[in-house]
C-alpha positions as CSV (number, residue, x, y, z in Angstrom):
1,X,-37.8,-38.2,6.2
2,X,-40.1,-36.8,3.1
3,X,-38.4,-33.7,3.5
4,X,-35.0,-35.5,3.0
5,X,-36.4,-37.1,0.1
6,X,-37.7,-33.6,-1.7
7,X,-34.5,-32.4,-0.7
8,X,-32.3,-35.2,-2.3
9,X,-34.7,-35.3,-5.1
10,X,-34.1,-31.8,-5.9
11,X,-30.2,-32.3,-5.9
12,X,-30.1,-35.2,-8.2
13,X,-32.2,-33.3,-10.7
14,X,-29.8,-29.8,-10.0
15,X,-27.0,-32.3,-10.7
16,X,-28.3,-33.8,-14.3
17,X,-29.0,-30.0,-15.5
18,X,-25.5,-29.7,-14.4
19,X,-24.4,-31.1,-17.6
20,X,-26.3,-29.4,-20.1
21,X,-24.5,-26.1,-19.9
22,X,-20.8,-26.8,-20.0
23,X,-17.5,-25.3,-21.0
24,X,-16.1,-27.4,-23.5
25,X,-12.7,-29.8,-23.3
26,X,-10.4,-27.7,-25.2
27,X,-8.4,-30.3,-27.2
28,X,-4.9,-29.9,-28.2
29,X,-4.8,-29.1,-32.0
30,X,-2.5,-26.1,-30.9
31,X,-1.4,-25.4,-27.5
32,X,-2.6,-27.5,-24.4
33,X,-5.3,-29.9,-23.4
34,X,-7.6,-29.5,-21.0
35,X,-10.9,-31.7,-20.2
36,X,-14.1,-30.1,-18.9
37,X,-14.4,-28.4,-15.9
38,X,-16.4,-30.7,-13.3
39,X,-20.1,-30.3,-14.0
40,X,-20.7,-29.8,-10.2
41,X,-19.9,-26.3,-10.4
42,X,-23.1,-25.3,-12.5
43,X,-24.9,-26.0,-9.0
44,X,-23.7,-22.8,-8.2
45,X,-25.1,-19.9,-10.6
46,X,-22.7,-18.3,-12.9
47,X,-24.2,-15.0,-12.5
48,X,-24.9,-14.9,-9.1
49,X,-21.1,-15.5,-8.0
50,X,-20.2,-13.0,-10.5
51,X,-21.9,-10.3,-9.3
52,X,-20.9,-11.5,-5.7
53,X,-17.2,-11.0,-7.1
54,X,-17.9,-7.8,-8.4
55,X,-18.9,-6.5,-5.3
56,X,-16.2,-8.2,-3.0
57,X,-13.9,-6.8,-5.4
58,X,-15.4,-2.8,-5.2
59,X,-15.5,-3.0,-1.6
60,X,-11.8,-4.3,-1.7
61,X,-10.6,-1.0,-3.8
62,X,-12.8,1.2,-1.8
63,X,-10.9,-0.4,1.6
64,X,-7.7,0.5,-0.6
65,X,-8.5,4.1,-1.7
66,X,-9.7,4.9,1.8
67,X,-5.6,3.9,3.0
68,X,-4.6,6.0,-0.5
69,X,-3.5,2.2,-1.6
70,X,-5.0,2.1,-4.8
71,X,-3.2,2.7,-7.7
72,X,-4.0,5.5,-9.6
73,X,-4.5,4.9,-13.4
74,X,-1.6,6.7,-14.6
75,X,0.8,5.1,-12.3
76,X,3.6,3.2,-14.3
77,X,2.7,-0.1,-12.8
78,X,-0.6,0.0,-13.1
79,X,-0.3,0.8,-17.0
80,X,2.1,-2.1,-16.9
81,X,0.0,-4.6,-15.5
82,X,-2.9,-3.3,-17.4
83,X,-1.3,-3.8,-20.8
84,X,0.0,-7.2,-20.4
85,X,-3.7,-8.1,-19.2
86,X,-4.5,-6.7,-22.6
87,X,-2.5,-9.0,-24.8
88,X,-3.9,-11.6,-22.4
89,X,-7.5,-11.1,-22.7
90,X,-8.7,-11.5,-26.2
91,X,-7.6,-15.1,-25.8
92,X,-9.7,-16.1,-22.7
93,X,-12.7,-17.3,-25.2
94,X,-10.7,-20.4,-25.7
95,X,-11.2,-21.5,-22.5
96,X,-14.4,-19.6,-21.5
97,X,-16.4,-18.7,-23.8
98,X,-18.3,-16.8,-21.5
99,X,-15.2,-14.8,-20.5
100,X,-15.6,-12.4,-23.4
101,X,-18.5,-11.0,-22.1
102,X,-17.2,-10.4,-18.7
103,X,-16.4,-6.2,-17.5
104,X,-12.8,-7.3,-17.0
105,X,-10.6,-4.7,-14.4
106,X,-7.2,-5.0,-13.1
107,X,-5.8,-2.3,-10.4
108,X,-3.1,-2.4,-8.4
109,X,-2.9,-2.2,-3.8
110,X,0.0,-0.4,-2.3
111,X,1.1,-3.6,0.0
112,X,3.5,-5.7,1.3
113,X,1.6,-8.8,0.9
114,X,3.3,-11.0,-2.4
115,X,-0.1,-11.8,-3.7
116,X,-2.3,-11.4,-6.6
117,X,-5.7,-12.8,-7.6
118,X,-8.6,-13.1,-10.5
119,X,-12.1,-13.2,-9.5
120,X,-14.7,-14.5,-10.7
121,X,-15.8,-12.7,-13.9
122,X,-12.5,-10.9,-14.6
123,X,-11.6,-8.7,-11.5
124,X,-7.7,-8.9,-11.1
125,X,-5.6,-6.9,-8.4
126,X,-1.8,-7.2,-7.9
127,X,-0.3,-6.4,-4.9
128,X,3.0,-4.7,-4.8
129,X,4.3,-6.8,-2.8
130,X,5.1,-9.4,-5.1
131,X,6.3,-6.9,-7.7
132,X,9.2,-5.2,-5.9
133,X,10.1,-8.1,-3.7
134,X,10.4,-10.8,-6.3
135,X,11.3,-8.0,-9.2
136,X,9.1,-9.6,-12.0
137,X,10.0,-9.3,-15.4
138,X,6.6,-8.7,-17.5
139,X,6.9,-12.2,-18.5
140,X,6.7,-13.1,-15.1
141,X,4.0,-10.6,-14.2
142,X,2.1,-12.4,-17.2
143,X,2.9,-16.0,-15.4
144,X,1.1,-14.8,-12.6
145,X,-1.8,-13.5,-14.7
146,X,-2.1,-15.9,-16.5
147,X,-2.4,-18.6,-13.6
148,X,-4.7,-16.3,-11.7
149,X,-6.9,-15.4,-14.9
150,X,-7.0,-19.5,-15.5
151,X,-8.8,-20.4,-12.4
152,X,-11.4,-17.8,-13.2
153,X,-11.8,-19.3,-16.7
154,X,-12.0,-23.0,-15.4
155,X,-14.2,-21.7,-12.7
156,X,-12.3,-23.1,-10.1
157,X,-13.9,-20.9,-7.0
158,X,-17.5,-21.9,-8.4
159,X,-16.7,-25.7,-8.3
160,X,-14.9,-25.3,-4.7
161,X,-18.4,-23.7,-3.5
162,X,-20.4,-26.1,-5.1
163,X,-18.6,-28.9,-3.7
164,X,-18.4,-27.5,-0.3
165,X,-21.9,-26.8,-0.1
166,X,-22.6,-30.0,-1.1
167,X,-20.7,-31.2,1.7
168,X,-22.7,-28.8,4.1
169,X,-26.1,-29.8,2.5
170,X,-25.1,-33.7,3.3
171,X,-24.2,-33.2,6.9
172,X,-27.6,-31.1,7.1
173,X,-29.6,-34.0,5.6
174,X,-27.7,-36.7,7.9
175,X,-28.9,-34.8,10.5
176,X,-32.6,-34.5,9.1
177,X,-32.4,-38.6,8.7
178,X,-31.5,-39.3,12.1
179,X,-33.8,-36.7,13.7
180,X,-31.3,-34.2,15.2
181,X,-30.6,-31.4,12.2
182,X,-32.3,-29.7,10.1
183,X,-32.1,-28.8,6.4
184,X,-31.4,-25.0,6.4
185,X,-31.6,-24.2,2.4
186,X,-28.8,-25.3,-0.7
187,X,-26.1,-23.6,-2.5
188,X,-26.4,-20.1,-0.9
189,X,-23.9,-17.5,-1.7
190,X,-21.7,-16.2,0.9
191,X,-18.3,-15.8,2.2
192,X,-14.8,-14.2,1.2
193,X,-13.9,-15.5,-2.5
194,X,-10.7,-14.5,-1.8
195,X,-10.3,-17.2,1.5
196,X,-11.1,-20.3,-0.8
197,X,-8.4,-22.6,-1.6
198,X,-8.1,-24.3,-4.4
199,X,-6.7,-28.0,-5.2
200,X,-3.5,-29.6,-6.1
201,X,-5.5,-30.7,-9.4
202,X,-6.8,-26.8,-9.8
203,X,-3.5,-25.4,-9.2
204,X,-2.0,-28.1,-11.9
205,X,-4.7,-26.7,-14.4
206,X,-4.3,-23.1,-13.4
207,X,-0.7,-23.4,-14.5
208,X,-0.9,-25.2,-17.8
209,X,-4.1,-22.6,-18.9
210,X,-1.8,-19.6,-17.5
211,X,1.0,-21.1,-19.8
212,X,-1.2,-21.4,-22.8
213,X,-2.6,-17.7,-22.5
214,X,1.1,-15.8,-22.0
215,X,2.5,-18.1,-25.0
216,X,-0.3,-17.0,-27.0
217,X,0.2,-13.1,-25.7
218,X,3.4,-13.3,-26.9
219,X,5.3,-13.9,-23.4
220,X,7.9,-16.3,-22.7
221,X,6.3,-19.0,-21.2
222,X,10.2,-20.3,-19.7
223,X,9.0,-17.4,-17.4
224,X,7.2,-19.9,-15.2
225,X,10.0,-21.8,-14.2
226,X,12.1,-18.4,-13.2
227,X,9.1,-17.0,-11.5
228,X,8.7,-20.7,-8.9
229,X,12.3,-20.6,-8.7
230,X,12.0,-16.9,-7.2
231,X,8.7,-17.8,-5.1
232,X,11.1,-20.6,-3.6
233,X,14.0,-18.8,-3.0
234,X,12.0,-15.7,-1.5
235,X,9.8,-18.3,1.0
236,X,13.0,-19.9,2.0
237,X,13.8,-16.2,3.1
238,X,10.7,-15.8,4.8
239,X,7.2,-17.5,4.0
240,X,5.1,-16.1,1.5
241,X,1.5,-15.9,1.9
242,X,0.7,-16.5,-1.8
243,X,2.7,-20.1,-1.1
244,X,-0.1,-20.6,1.2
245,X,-2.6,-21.3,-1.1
246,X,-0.1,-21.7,-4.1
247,X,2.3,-24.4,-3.1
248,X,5.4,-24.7,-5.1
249,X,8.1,-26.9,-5.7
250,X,10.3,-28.9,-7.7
251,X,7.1,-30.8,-8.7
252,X,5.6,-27.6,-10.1
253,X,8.6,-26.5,-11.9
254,X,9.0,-30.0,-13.7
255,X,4.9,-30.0,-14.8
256,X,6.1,-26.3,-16.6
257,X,9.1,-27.6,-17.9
258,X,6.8,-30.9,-19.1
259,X,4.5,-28.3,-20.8
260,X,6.7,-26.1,-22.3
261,X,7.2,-27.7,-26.2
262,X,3.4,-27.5,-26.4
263,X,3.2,-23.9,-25.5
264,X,6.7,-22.6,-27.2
265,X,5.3,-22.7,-31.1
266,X,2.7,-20.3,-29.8
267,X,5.3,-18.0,-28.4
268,X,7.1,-18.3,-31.6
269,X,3.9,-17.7,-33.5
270,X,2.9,-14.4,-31.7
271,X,6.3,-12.9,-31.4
272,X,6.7,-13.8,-35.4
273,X,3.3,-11.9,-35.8
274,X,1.3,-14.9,-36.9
C-alpha cells in the first residue's frame, strides 16, 4: 500500500508539471483554430520518443534498401514528394514550435501498401502504393502530408502512449492494492510507433492542421475532398490498409468541406505571393 501511494504521488506531481511546458492554442486570426494539445502527453518525454522515432524510422529504410525499396534521391518521385514537404515545412512553427528544430526527412518504399506516415520529430515515408494506385495530384500528395505531418505537430503518438501507459500503470497499481500485481515502472518507451492508432478526435485535428499547412504552401486545399473521395472509391474496390487506421467517409468529407472558407484566403494569399 505505501508503495501505491509513492507511486500515485509521483503521478499526480508528473501530471501538474504536465502543464507547464505546452504548445500553445493556435487561435484563428488567419486560418484555423485549434486548442492545446492534452497536457497528458508531456508524461511522455519529448526527446526520448524522438529519438525512438528516429531510430524506428532508420531501421525501416535500412529494411527497405536491403529489398532495393528505397528510393533513391534522384528518383522523380522522391524529388516530388520532397519539394512539396518543402513548401510545407517552414510553416510547422505555427503549430509546433518545436518542429523547427526537428532533422526533418522524407523518402519514399517501393510498395504496394497505400500508406504514408510522419513520425515523431519529422520522419515522413510515402509508399508507392498510394501514389500509383490512387494517382495523386501534388495537391493531393500535400493532403496526405499535411495530415500525416499534423499528427506529429499535435503530438498525437506521444499523447496515445501517455494515455495508454497510464492505463497500464492503473491496472498495475489495482493489482498492488489488492495484493496480486505488482508495479513494474511508468511511462517506459517501447513498441512500433507505426502500430498506434489514433482517435476519431486526432484524426478530426489531423485533418483541419493538414488543411491549414497545404493552404498556406500554396496547395489547393479542395484537394482533401478529391483525395477521401478516391480513398472511398479505391476501398470499395478493395480495402485499404491506410483506411484502417484512417477511417473515411461522408463525415470526413463534410468537416473539409466545413473548413474550407477558413483555409481558401490562405491559398489565395500564397498563390498571389503574399
Amino acid at each position: 500500500m505505501a508503495r501505491a501511494n509513492s507511486v500515485l504521488r509521483m503521478l499526480f506531481a508528473l501530471a501538474a508539471l504536465a502543464t507547464a511546458a505546452t504548445i500553445p492554442a493556435v487561435l484563428a486570426s488567419d486560418g484555423v483554430e485549434v486548442g492545446k494539445p492534452s497536457a497528458m502527453r508531456n508524461l511522455v518525454p519529448a526527446g526520448a520518443l524522438e529519438k525512438q522515432a528516429g531510430q524506428q524510422y532508420d531501421q525501416l529504410k535500412r529494411q527497405a534498401a536491403a529489398k532495393q525499396a528505397l528510393g533513391p534521391d534522384d528518383h522523380p518521385q522522391v524529388k516530388r514528394l520532397r519539394g512539396i514537404a518543402a513548401r510545407m515545412i517552414p510553416f510547422v512553427d505555427r503549430f509546433n514550435p518545436r518542429a523547427r528544430q526537428w532533422q526533418w526527412e522524407v523518402n519514399l518504399i517501393g510498395s504496394k501498401q497505400i500508406n504514408a506516415f510522419c513520425m515523431p520529430g519529422g520522419k515522413i515515408a510515402f509508399y508507392t502504393g498510394i501514389l500509383d494506385t490512387l494517382k495523386l495530384t501534388d495537391d493531393e500528395v500535400a493532403m496526405v502530408m499535411g495530415h500525416e505531418i499534423a499528427h506529429a505537430l499535435r503530438e498525437h503518438a506521444r499523447e496515445r502512449m501517455a494515455k495508454n501507459q497510464v492505463t497500464q500503470l492503473g491496472a498495475s497499481l489495482l493489482g498492488e492494492l489488492v495484493g496480486g500485481g505488482r508495479y513494474s515502472g511508468a511511462f517506459q518507451l517501447g513498441g512500433n510507433l507505426l502500430s498506434l492508432k489514433f482517435s476519431r478526435d486526432d484524426e478530426s485535428e489531423a485533418d483541419v492542421v493538414g488543411l491549414d499547412l497545404a493552404a498556406r504552401a500554396g496547395f489547393d486545399p479542395r484537394a482533401g475532398v478529391t483525395l477521401w473521395q478516391k480513398m472511398t472509391a479505391a476501398n470499395a474496390r478493395s480495402p485499404l490498409e491506410f483506411l484502417s487506421t484512417h477511417p473515411a467517409g461522408d463525415n470526413r468529407i463534410r468537416e473539409i468541406e466545413k473548413h474550407l472558407p477558413e483555409v481558401m484566403p490562405l491559398y489565395s494569399r500564397a498563390r498571389q505571393g503574399k
